[in-house]
N, C-alpha and C positions, 0 to 999 in steps of 0.2 A: 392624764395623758402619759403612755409609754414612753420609755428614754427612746426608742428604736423612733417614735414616732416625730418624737419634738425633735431629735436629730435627723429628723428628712428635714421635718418643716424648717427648719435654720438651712440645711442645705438648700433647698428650693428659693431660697429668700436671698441668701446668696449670690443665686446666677441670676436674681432678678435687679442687683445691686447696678449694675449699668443702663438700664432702662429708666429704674427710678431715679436716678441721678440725671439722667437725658429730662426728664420729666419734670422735677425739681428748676433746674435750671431754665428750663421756658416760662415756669413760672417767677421764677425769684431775677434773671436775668444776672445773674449774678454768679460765678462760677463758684467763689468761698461760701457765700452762702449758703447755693444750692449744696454744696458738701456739707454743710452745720445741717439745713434740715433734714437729708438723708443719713446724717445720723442721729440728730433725733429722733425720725420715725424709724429705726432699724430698733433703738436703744429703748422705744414706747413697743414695737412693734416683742422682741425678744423677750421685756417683761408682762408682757399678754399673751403669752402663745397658746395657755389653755384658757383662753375666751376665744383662743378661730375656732371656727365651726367645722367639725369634718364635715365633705360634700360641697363647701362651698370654696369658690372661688380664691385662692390663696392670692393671686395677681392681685383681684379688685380692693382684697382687704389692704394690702401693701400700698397701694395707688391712692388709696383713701388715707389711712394714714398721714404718708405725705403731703397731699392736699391739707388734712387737716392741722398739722403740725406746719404747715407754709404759714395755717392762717393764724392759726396761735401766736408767732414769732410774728406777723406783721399786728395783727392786735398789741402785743405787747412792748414795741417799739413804737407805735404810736403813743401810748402812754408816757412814755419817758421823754422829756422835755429836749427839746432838740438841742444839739451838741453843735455849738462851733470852732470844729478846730482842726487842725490838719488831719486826722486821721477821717473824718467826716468828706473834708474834699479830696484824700488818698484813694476812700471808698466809692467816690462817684464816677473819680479818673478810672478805678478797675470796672464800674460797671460800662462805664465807653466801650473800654476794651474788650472785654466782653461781649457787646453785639457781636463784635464778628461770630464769634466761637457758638453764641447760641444754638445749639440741635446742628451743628455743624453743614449747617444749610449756607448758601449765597448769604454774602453781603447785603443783600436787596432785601430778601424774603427775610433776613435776620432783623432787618430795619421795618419790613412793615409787619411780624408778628407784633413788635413793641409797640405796634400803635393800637392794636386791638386792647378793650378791656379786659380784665382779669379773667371773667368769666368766660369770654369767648377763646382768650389766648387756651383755656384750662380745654376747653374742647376739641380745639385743633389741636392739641396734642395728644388729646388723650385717642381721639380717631381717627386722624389723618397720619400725625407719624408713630402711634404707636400699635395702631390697627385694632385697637377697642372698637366693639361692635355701640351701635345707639345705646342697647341695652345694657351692655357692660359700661357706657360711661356714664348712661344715667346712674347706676348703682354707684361706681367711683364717687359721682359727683351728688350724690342724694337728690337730684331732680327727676322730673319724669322725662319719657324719654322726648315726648313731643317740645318740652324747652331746651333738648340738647339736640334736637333737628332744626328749633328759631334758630339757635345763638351761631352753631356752624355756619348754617343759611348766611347770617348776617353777618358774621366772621368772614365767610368766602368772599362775599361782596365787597364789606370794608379792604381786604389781602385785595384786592385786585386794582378798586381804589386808590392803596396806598401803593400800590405799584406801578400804577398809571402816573402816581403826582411825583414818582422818583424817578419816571422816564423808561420804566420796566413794561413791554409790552405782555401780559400775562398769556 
């Protein structure tokens, strides 16, 4: 790869550093976090730049990353024997705090993303606020697209559900 060329791709990767982090964040719900794995996947991401493919999609490769570096990091803290001690319940009071700020949406809608599962929350973001096509989020998300048309489907339903039982007429 040309210097000319891998210094675009860092620059393009760049201005895409607020989206990933908006995206991080709905998944991790967690705002420190979501900063650790966006810079994991920037830090995975800038020591693989000649593995991106010219022609393809520089966003989805980025989007995936992240997703997979989410899963890495909750893999790997599952592993490690759980910790009791102030810094553990420090970390749960900042995730409270946090709902608000999620995708800087309502209080409401910030409360009932967190009740969807992983995999549906990863949908609704990847298409509703980040405006990934079916196709581009199957790709992001390695499914096909017809299970990233269920899990939305059922995502919507659950979001309206969960805003119905918080008094939110949707």
């Amino acid at each position: 790869m040309k210097i000319q060329e891998e210094q675009a791709l860092r620059s393009q990767i760049v201005a895409l550093i607020p989206r990933l982090r908006r995206f991080a964040l709905g998944l991790t719900r967690n705002g420190p976090e979501a900063d650790d794995v966006v810079q994991m996947a920037l830090e995975r991401a800038i020591g693989k730049l000649s593995q991106f493919q010219p022609g393809t999609r520089l966003e989805a490769w980025m989007f995936r990353i992240v997703k997979t570096t989410w899963l890495d990091d909750r893999r790997r803290l599952a592993r490690r024997p759980a910790e009791n001690n102030e810094a553990a319940i420090n970390g749960f009071a900042g995730d409270c705090l946090a709902q608000t700020d999620v995708l800087d949406l309502r209080a409401d809608i910030a409360r009932a993303l967190t009740t969807l599962n992983d995999d549906q929350r990863a949908v609704v973001l990847l298409v509703l606020v980040e405006g990934q096509s079916y196709d581009e989020a199957s790709e992001i998300l390695g499914v096909p697209v017809g299970t990233v048309m269920s899990r939305l489907s059922r995502a919507r339903m659950a979001l309206v559900q969960a805003l119905s039982e918080q008094g939110v007429r949707p």
